[in-house]
Structure formats: C-alpha cells, structure tokens
C-alpha positions as CSV (number, residue, x, y, z in Angstrom):
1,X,-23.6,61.6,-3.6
2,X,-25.2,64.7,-2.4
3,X,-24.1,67.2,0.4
4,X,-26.8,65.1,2.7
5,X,-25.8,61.5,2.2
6,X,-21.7,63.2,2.8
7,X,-22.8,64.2,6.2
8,X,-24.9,61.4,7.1
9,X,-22.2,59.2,6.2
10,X,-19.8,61.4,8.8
11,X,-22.0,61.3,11.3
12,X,-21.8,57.4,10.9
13,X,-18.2,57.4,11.8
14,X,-18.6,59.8,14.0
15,X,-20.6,57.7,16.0
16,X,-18.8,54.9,15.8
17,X,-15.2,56.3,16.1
18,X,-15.9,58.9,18.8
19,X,-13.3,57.6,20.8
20,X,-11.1,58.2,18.1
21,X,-8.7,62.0,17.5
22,X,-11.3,63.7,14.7
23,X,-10.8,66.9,13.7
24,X,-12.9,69.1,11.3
25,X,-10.2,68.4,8.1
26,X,-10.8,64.8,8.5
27,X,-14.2,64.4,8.5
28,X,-14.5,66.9,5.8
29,X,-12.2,64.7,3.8
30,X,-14.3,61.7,4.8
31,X,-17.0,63.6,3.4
32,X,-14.8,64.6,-0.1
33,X,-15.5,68.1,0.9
34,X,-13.4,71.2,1.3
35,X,-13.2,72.1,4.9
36,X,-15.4,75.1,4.7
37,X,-18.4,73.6,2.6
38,X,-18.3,71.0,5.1
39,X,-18.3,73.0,8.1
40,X,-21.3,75.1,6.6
41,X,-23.0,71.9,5.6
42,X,-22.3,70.2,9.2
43,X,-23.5,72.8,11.0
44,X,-27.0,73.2,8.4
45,X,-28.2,70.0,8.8
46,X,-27.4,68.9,12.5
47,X,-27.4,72.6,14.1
48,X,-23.7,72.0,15.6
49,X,-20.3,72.7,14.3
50,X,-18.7,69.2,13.9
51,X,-16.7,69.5,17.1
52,X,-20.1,70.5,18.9
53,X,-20.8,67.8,17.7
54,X,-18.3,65.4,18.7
55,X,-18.4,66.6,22.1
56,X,-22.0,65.6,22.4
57,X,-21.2,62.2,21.4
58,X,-18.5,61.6,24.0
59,X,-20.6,63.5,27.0
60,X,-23.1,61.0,26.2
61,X,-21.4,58.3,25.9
62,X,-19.0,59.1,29.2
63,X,-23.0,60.1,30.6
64,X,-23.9,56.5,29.8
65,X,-20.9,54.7,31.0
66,X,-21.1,56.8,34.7
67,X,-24.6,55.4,34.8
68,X,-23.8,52.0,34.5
69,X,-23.4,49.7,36.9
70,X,-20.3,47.1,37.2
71,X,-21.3,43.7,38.4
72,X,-20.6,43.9,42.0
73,X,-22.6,47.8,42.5
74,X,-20.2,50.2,42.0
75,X,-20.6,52.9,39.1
76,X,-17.9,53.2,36.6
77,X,-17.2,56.4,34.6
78,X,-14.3,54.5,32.0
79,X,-14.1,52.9,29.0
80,X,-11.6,51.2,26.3
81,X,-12.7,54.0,24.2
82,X,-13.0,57.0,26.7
83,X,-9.5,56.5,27.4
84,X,-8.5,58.9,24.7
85,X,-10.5,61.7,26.5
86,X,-6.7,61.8,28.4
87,X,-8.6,62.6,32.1
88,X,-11.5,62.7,33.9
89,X,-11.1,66.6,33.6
90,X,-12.2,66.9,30.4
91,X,-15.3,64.5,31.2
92,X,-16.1,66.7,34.4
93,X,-15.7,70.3,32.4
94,X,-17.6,68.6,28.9
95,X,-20.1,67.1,31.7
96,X,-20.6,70.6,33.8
97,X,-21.1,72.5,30.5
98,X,-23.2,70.4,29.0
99,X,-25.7,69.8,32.0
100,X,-25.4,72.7,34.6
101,X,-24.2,70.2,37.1
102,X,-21.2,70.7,39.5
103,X,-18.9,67.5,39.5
104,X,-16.9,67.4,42.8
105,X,-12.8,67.3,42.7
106,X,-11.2,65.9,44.9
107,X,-8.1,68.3,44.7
C-alpha cells in the first residue's frame, strides 16, 4: 500500500472516530508509518498537520450540530460524540479561531 492509500485510509477513521482521543502516534501507526513520515506525508497531501486536521473535523461537526434544530425549535450544540470535547470552551475557542466569530460567555 502506498504512502496515499495510508493517509486516505486515516482520514477514513478520522472521520469516523473524530469523537474519539487521536493523537499523531496513533494515526501514524494506523497508517504503519513512523511518526515523522507520517506527519510529513499528512501534512503533503491534505495541507494540515493531522491535529489541524482533526480540529477541523470536530469544528465542523460541533458547526453542524449548533445549526440543527431539535424537534420542538430550540438549537442544540451537543452530541454523544462531542462529549469528549470535555466543554463548550473548547467548541467556543476551536469555533472563534476557526471562523473570526465572537461566541458570547456567560461568565
């Protein structure tokens, strides 16, 4: 399998199991890759490191799920699987970064 089909096949799970604690060792021994030629490879074909990534996945995922509508009106920002995002302030800072846009705190 060549250094293309490894990555691809990461980004599979990565897309599935975003929910999930990755970090940069496991996916590269998903991939059966040292850490480094999978880091280098990660970023050449996708542009992003693989926590770049990952972080994209989950702020559009948590992006989705704040858009969506519950059955009696009200929006909804969780998720079985976002709950391993630990807080809403890691959804607010990931969310602020990645679109400009100030989230109010109600501190």
């Amino acid at each position: 399998m060549g250094t293309f089909s490894k990555v691809a096949q990461v980004l599979k799970i990565m897309q599935s199991d975003y929910a999930e604690k990755l970090d940069v060792e496991q996916l590269a021994d998903m991939a059966h890759m040292s850490t480094s030629a999978f880091h280098r490879a990660f970023k050449n074909i996708t542009s992003d490191s693989p926590m770049q990534y990952l972080k994209k996945i989950r702020l559009t995922k948590a992006r989705d799920f704040m858009n969506k509508k519950k059955p009696h009106g009200r929006k909804t920002c969780h998720n079985e699987k976002l709950l391993l995002l630990k807080n809403g302030r890691f959804i607010r800072n990931v969310y602020r970064i990645g679109s400009g846009v100030i989230i109010p705190t109600n501190r």
